[in-house]
C-alpha positions as CSV (number, residue, x, y, z in Angstrom):
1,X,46.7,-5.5,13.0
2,X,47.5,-7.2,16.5
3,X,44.6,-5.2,18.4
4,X,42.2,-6.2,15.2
5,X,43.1,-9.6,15.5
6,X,42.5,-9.8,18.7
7,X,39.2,-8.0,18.8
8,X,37.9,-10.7,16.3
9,X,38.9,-13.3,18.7
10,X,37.8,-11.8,21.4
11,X,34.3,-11.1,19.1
12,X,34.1,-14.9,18.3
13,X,34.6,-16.1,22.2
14,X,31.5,-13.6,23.2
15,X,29.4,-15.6,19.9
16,X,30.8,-18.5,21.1
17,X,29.4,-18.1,24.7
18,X,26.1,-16.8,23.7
19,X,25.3,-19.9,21.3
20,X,26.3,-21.7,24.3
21,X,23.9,-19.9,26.5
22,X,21.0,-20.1,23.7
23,X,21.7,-24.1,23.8
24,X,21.7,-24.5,27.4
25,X,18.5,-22.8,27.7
26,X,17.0,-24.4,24.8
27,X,18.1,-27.7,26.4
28,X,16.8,-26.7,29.9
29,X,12.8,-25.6,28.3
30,X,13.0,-28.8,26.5
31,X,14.0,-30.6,29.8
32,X,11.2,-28.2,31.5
33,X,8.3,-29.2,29.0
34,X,9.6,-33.0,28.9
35,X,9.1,-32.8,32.9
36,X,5.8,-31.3,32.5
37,X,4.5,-34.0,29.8
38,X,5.3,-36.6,32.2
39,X,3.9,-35.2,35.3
40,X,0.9,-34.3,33.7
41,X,0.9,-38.2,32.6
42,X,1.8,-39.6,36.0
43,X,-1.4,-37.5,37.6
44,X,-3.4,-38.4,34.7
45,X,-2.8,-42.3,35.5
46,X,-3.1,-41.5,39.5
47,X,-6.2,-40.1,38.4
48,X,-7.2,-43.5,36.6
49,X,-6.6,-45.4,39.2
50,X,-8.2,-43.8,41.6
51,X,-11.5,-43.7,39.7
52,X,-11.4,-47.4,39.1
53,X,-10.5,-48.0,42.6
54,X,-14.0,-45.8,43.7
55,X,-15.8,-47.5,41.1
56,X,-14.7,-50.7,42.4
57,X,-15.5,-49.6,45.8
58,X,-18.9,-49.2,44.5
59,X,-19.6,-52.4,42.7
60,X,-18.6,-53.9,45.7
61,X,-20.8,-52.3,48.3
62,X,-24.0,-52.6,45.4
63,X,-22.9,-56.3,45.0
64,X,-22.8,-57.1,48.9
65,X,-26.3,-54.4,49.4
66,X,-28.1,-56.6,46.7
67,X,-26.8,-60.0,48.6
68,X,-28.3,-58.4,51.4
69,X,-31.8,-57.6,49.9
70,X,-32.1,-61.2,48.1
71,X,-31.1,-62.7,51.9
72,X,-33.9,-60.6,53.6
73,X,-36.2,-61.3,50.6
74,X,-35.3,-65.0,51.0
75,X,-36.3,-64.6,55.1
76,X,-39.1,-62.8,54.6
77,X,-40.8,-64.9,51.9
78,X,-39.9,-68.3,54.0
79,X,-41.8,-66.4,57.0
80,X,-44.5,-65.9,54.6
81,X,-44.9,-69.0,53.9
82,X,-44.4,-70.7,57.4
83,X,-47.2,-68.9,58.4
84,X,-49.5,-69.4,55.6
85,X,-48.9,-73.1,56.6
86,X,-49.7,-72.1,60.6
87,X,-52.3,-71.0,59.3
88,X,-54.1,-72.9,57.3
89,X,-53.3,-76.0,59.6
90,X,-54.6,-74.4,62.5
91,X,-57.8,-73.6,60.6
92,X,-58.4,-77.2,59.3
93,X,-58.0,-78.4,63.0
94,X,-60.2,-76.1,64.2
95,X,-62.9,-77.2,61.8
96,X,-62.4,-80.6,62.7
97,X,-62.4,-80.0,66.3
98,X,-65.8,-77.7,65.7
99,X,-66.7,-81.1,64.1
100,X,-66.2,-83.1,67.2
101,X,-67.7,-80.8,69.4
102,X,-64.7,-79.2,71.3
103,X,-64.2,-75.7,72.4
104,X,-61.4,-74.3,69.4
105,X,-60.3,-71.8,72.0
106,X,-59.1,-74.6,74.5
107,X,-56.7,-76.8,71.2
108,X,-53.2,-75.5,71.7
109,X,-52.0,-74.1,68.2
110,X,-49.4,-77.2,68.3
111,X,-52.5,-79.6,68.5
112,X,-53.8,-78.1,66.0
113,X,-51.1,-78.2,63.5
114,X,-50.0,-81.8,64.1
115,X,-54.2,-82.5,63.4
116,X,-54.1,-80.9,60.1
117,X,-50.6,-82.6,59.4
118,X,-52.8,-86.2,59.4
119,X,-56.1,-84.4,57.4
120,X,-53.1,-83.6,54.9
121,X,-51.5,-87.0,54.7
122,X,-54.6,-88.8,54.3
123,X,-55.2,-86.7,50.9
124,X,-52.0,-87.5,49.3
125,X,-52.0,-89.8,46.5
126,X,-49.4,-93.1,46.8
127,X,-46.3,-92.5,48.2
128,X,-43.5,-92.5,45.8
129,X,-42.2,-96.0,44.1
130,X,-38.2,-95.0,43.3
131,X,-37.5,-97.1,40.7
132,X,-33.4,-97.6,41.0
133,X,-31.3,-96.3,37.7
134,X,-29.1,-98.9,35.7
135,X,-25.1,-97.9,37.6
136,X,-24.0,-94.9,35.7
137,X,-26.7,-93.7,34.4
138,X,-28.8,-90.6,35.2
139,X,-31.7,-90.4,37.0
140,X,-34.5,-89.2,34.5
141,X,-36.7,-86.1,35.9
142,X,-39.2,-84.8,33.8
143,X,-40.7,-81.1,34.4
144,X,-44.6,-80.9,33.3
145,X,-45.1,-77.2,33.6
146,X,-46.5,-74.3,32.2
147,X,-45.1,-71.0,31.5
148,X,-47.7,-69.0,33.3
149,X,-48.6,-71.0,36.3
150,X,-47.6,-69.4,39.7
151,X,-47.2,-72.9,41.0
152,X,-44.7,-73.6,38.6
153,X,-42.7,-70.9,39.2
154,X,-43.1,-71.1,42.9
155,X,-41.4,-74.8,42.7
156,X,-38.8,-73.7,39.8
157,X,-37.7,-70.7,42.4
158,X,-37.5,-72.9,45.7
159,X,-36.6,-76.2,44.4
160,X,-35.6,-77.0,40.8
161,X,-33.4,-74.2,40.2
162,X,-31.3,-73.8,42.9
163,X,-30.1,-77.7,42.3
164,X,-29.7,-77.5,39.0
165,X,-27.2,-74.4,39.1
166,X,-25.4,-77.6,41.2
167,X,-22.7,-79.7,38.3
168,X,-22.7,-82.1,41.1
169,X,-26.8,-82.4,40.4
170,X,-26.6,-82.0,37.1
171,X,-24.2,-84.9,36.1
172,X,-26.4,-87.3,37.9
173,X,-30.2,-86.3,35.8
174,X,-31.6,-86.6,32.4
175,X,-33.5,-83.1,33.1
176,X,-36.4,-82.7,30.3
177,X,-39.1,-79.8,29.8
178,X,-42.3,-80.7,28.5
179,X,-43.7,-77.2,28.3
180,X,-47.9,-77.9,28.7
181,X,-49.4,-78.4,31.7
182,X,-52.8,-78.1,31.8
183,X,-53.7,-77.2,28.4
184,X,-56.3,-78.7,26.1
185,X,-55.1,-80.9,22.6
186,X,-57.8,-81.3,20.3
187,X,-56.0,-83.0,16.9
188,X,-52.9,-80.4,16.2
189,X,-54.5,-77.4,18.2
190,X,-53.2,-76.2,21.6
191,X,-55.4,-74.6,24.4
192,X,-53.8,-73.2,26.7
193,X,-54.9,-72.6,30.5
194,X,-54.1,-69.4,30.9
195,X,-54.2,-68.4,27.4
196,X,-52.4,-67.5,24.4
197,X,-49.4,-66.0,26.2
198,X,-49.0,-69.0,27.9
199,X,-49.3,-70.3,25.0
200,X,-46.4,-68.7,23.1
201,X,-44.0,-69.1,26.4
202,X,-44.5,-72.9,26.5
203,X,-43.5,-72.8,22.8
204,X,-40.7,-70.2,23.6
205,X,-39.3,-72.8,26.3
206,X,-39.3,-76.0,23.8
207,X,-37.4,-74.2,21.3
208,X,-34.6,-73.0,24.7
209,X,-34.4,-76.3,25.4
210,X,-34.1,-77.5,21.7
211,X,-31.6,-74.6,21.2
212,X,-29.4,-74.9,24.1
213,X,-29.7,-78.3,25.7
214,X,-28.0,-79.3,28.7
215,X,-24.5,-80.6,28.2
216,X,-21.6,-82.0,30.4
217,X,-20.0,-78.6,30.0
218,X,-23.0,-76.3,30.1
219,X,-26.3,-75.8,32.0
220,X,-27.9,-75.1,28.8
221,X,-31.2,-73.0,28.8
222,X,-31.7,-74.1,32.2
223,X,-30.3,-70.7,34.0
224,X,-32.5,-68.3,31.5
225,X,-35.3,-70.7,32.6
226,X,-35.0,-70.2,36.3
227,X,-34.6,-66.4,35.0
228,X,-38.1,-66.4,33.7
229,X,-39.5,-68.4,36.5
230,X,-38.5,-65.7,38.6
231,X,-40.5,-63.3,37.0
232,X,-44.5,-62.4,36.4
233,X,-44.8,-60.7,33.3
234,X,-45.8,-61.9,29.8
235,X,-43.4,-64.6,28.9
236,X,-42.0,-63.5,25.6
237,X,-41.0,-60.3,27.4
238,X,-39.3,-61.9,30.3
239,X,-37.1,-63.9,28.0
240,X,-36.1,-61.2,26.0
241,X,-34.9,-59.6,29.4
242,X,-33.6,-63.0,30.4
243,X,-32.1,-64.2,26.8
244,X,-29.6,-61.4,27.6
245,X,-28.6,-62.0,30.9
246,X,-27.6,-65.4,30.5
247,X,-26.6,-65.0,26.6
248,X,-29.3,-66.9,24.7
249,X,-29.9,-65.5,21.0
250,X,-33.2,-63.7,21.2
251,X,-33.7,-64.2,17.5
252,X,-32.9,-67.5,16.9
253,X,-35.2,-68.6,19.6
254,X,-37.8,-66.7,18.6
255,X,-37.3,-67.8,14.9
256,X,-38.0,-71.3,16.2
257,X,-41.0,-70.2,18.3
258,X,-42.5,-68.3,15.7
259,X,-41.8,-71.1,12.9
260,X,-42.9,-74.6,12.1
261,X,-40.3,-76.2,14.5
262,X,-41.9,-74.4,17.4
263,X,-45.4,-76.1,16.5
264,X,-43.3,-79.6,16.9
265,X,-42.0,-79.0,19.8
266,X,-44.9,-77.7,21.3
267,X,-47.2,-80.6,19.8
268,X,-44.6,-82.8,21.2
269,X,-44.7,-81.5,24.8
270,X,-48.3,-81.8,24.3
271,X,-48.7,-85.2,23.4
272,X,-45.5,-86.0,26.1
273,X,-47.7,-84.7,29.2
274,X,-51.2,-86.6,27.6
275,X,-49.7,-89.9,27.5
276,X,-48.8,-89.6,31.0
277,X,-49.4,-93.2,32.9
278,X,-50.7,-92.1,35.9
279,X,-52.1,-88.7,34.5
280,X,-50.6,-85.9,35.6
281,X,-52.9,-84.3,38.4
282,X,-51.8,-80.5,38.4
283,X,-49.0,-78.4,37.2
284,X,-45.9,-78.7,38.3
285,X,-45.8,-82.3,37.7
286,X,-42.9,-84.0,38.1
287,X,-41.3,-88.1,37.1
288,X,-38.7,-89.7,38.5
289,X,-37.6,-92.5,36.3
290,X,-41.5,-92.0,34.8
291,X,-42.9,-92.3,38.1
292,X,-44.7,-89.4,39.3
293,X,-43.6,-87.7,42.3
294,X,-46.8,-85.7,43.4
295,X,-45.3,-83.9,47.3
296,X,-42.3,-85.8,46.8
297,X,-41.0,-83.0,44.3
298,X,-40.2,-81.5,47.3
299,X,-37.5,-83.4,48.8
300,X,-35.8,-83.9,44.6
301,X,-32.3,-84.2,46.3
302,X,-33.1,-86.8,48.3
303,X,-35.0,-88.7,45.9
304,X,-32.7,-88.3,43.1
305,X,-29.8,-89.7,45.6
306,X,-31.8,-92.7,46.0
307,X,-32.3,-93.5,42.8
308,X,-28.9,-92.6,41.4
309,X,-26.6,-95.6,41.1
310,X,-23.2,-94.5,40.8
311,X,-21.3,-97.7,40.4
312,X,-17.8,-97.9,40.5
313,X,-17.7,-94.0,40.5
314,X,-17.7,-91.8,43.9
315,X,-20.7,-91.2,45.4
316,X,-21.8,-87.8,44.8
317,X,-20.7,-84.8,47.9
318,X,-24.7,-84.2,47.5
319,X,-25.5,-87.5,48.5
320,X,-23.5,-87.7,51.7
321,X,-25.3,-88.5,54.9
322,X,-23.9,-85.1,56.1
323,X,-25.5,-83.2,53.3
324,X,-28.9,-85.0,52.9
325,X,-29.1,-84.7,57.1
326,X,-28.3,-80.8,56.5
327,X,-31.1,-80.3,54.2
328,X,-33.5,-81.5,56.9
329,X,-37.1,-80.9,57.5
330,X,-38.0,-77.8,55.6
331,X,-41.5,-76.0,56.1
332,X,-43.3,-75.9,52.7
333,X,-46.0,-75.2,50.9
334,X,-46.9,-78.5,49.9
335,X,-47.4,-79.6,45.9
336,X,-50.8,-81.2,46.5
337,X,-52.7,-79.9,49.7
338,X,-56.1,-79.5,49.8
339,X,-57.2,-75.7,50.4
340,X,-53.9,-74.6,49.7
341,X,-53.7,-75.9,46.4
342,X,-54.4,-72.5,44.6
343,X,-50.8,-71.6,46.3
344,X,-48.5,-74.1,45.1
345,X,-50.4,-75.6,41.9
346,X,-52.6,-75.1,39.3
347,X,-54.9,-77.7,39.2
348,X,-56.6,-79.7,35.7
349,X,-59.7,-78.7,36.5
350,X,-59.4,-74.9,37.2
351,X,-61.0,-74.2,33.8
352,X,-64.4,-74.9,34.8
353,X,-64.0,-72.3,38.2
């Protein structure tokens, strides 16, 4: 009875040990696969990261490669038009020095460029009358344009739009579209210059502006705009493409366009640009404070600062003596001169050529 007794003891210690065993291992694969799940989690995330970091990587060297193009574009197009000016000043002096009798070979290209600097002046219309805002308030600027006019576009692209991407600028103008140019109004019909296209943009610009105006806390329309300007396709399809860059609703602009509100605005625009006092000679046509600015378009800072009144309110940082010397003499195609007109406007009277 002793030796069975201790047999069954002996028989329960070896169970004991193997259930032991059995639970140490069990614990040890579950340890083993717990291990595994987290190592396979931690490379997993190390993977994550190091795809987002070489994404990253490759935002930023597209992001500085595109600064770089749009900075060589920038060069190359004001080298463009430096020597379109050379240019065409040297051959104005040369026919006025064929004029006079002198040898062209023997005027020094200098000469000849300050010569047709004077021809030019002499054609500009009367230097601009700034007529002084009321202290604190803006300095109104209105934009006679058209939607298909390279002119336009050229001034939008070099002047207006990089000052009004400015808050500084902003706060001081009462900025206004009148989306016409140098169409035709005969009662409630629209003729445009360069068609119905044009047409349908200038119609698709009132109703941006109308839709999104400029605010204190928002540029407004003003940034799809430019966006357009920028390009020189059909209107309607540069919007759509620039309606969702700069997240203006497609529809609801072209709901307005395509509706009797668009008509308004466009017959408003219309009748805006013909009651101009002086007429407007050419597209772009800008007012200061309802005075037109013919050339003087050019220097819009400058003018703006002068007439801007700020009162008891800081002058703006744009206005300093530092930054108006540091804009300096720019060469430019000029709004209104002579044979280069075709470059930098589009003139009233280009529907009879």
């Amino acid at each position: 009875a002793n030796e069975a007794r201790v047999d069954d003891k002996k028989e329960a210690a070896e169970k004991k040990d193997i259930l032991v065993a059995r639970h140490a291992s069990y614990e040890q694969r579950q340890k083993d696969v717990r291990d595994e799940v987290k190592e396979k989690a931690d490379e997993r995330a190390q993977n994550r990261k190091e795809r987002k970091t070489h994404r990253q990587h490759l935002l930023d060297a597209d992001r500085d490669k595109f600064k770089v193009e749009l900075a060589k574009k920038a060069e190359e197009r004001q080298a463009l038009i430096t020597r379109n000016l050379e240019r065409r000043s040297a051959r104005k002096a040369a026919e006025k020095a064929k004029l006079q009798g002198k040898s062209v070979d023997k005027v020094p290209l200098q000469t000849q460029i300050e010569a047709a600097e004077k021809i030019q002046d002499s054609t500009k219309g009367a230097p601009l009358q700034i007529k002084k805002s009321a202290a604190g308030d803006k300095v109104k600027i209105g934009f006679y344009m058209e939607s298909m006019c390279p002119g336009c576009k050229y001034y939008t692209k070099t002047v207006l739009g990089a000052l009004m991407e400015k808050p500084d600028f902003v706060s001081m103008v009462d900025f206004t579209l009148y989306p016409y140019g140098n169409g035709k109004l005969t009662g409630d019909s629209i003729q445009c210059q360069h068609g119905e296209k044009e047409c349908e943009g200038n119609t698709i610009l009132a109703c941006m502006q109308e839709e999104y105006p400029i605010t204190s806390d928002s540029t407004g329309f003003v940034p799809a705009f430019v966006c357009m300007e920028e390009e020189n396709g059909v209107p309607k399809d540069d919007f759509k493409k620039c309606a969702f860059t700069h997240n203006l609703d497609f529809d609801t602009v072209m709901t307005c366009a395509n509706g009797p509100k668009g008509k308004a605005l466009a017959l408003a625009a219309a009748r805006n640009t013909e009651a101009l006092n002086p007429p407007h000679e050419y597209a772009p046509w800008l007012t200061l404070n309802g005075a037109p600015m013919r050339d003087d378009a050019y220097d819009l800072q400058k003018n703006v600062c002068a007439a801007y009144d700020s009162g008891d309110q800081a002058v703006s940082g744009l206005c300093s003596v530092a930054s108006l010397k540091a804009i300096g003499k720019k060469d430019r195609a000029m709004l209104h001169d002579g044979g280069g007109r075709g470059f930098s406007v589009c003139h009233k009277d280009a529907w009879a050529r």
